[in-house]
N, C-alpha and C positions, 0 to 999 in steps of 0.2 A: 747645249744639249737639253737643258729644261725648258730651255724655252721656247725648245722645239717641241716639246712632248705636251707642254700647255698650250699651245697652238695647234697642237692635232686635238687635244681632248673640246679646245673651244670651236674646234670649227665646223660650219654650216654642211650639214649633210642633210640626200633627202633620199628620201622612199617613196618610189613610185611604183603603180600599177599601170601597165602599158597592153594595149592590145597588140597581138603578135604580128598579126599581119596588116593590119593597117596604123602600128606604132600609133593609135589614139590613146591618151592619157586621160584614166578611168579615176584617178587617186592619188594624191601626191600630200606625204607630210613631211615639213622641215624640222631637223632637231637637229644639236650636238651631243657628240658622249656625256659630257657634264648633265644636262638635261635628261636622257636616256636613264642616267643612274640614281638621280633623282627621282625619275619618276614610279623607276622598276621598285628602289625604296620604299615608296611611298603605301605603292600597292601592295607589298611583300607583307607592311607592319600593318593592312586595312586586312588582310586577309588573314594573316594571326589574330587577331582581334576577332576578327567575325566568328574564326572557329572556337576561341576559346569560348566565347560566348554563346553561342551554341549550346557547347559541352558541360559549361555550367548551368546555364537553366534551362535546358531543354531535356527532354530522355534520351535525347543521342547517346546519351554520358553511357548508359547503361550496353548501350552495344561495344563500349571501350573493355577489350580485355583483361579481365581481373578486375573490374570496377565492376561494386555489390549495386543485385537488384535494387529496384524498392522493399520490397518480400524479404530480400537478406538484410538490409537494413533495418528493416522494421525487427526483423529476428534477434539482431545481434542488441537494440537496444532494448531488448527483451530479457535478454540472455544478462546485459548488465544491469538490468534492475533485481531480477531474480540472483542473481551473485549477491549486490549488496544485501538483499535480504538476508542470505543465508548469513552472511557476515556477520549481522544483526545478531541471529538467530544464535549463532557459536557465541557470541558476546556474551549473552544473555545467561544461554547453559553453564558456562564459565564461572560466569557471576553468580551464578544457583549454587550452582556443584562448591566453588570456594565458601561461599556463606555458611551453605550449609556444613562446610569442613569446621568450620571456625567453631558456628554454634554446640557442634556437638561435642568439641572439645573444650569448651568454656570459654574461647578465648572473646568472642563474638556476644554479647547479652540476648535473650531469648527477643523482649522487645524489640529493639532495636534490628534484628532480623523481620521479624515480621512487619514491621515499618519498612524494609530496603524494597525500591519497585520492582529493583531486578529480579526479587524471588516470582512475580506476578509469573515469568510465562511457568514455572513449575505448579505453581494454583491451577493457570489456567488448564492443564492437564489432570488435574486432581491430583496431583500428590502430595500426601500427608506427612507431613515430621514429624517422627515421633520420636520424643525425649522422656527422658528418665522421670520421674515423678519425685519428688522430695518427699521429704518424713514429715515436714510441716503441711503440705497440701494432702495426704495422706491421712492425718490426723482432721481434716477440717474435711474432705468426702467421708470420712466415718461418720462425723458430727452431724451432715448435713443427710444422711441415709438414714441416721436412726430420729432425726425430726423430724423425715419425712417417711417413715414405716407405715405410718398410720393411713397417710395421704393416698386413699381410695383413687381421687379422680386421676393424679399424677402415674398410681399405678398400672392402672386398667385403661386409662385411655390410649389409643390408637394415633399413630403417626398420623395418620390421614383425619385421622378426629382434631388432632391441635392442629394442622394446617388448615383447616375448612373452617376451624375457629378467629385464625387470623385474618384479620384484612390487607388486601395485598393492592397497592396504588397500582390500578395497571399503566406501563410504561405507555401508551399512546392508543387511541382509539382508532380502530381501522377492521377492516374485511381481511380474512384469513387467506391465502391464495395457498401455503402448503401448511397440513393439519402436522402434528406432531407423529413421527415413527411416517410417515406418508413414502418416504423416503431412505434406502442404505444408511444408520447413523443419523440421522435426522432429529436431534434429540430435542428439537425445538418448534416456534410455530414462525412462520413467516406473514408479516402485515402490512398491508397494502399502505401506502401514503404517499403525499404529497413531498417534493423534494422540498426540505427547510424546517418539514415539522419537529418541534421538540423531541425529547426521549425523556422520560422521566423515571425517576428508581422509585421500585413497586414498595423497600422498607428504607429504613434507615439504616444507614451502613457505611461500610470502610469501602474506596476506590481501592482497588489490590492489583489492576491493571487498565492502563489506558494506553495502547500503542496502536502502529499500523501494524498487520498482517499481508502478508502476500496473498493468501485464497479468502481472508474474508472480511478486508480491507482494516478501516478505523472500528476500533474493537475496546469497548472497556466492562470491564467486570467488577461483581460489587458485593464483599461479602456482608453477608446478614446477621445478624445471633439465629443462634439454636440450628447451628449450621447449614442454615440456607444461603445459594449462592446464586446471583443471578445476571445475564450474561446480554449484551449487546454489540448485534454487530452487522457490520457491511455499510455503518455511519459514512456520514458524509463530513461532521467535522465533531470532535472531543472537546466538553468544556468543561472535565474536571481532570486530575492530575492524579496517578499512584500518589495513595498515602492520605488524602482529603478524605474527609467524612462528610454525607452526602444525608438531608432526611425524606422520608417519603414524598415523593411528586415532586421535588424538585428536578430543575434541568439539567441531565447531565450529558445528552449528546443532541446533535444534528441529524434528521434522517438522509440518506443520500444513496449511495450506490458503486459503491469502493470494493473489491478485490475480485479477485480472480472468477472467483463460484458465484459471484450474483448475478440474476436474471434482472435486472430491473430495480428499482428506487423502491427499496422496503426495509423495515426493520427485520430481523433475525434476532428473537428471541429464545431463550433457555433460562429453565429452571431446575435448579440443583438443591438434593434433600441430603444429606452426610454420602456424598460424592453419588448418588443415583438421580438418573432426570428423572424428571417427573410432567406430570403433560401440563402446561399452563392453564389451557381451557377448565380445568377441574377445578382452575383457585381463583381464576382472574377472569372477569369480564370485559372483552374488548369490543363490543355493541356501543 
């Protein structure tokens, strides 16, 4: 009995195409089942193939129901970079909010906070710590108030008098495209540059922040004495670190064109006087 059933599947069969009425023969092909199923195989796995191929690099994919546009694509890895930020972002608060728990209860050393990078994104919003004042510091502002009673110039001169006295290394040379206040919040100036130029810090001072930002990309901030604070950003790459100390004209970033709010390859500058901006162009020359 099988060897009848292998003898039907080997055997020579044909297909013919025949004219009706004059029985001429237009077509004729030979095959067995064995053959037939082979072939029908053959074609079956050339045609899965083609279409998968297709539907992997072509846009057909996208007419497949439930399979995301390009636009949804594009969205959803959007949606996951802005998540990690946030991520970031809570990290960071976290790390503020806990330091600042510790310091205020002694457990934390005053230094040593203000050395941790993680307090940098609370800087960067201005806000201030304030702590208790000891009886020994106390006694040494007495000391240093009644030395200087006398001190005419220290007493009568003007904020704007001692900053126009200091010299301020401006951060890079370039054409101004937005003037300070130009703009909602705009507490800075924007300068034109070439992508790669240096960034240089205008005084010498403490790195308090160097991270990415989401709207205003690679971003590092630099504080000063006499509570001046001065701010860069929308960099293309950071080459100092929270926590370095930095002196005038040295390089501390890369110009580029990183986050969300930039128009274009410029620096974003800011200048901060005991947490108030102040307009750059009044201190600094960037001609």
């Amino acid at each position: 009995m099988g060897e009848e059933k292998k003898s039907k599947l080997r055997q020579k069969l044909r297909l013919a195409i025949i004219v009706d009425k004059s029985f001429e023969e237009l077509f004729s092909i030979r095959f067995t089942l064995v053959r037939l199923f082979f072939v029908f195989a053959a074609f079956s796995i050339m045609l899965i193939a083609g279409v998968t191929v297709l539907i992997a690099f072509t846009g057909l994919r996208e007419y497949i129901p439930g399979y995301p546009t390009g636009e949804e694509r594009h969205m959803i890895m959007n949606n996951l970079q802005r998540v990690d930020s946030l991520a970031l972002e809570v990290k960071l608060r976290d790390a503020v909010l806990r330091d600042m728990r510790n310091a205020i209860s002694g457990e934390l050393p005053l230094e040593a906070f203000k050395q941790d990078s993680l307090r940098t994104e609370a800087i960067k919003k201005h806000r201030i710590l304030t702590t208790e004042i000891s009886e020994a510091d106390s006694l040494f502002r007495m000391q240093v108030e009644a030395e200087d009673m006398f001190n005419v110039d220290d007493k009568t001169a003007s904020t704007d008098t001692r900053l126009e006295m200091m010299f301020f290394f401006p951060p890079m040379k370039g054409i101004i495209s937005n003037k300070f206040g130009d703009k909602e919040e705009h507490f800075g100036v924007d300068i034109l540059a070439a992508e790669g130029t240096r960034v240089s810090s205008i005084l010498d001072g403490t790195v308090v922040f160097s991270e990415w930002t989401v709207e205003t990309g690679y971003v590092i901030e630099v504080q000063h004495d006499n509570q001046i604070v001065s701010l860069y950003k929308h960099n293309g790459k950071l080459l100092k670190k929270a926590g370095q100390r930095v002196t005038a004209g040295e390089a501390i970033a890369i110009v580029g064109n990183s986050g969300e709010l930039t128009t274009g390859t410029h620096l974003h500058f800011e200048l901060w006087y005991s947490g108030v901006p102040l307009n750059p162009e009044n201190y600094i020359s960037f001609e």
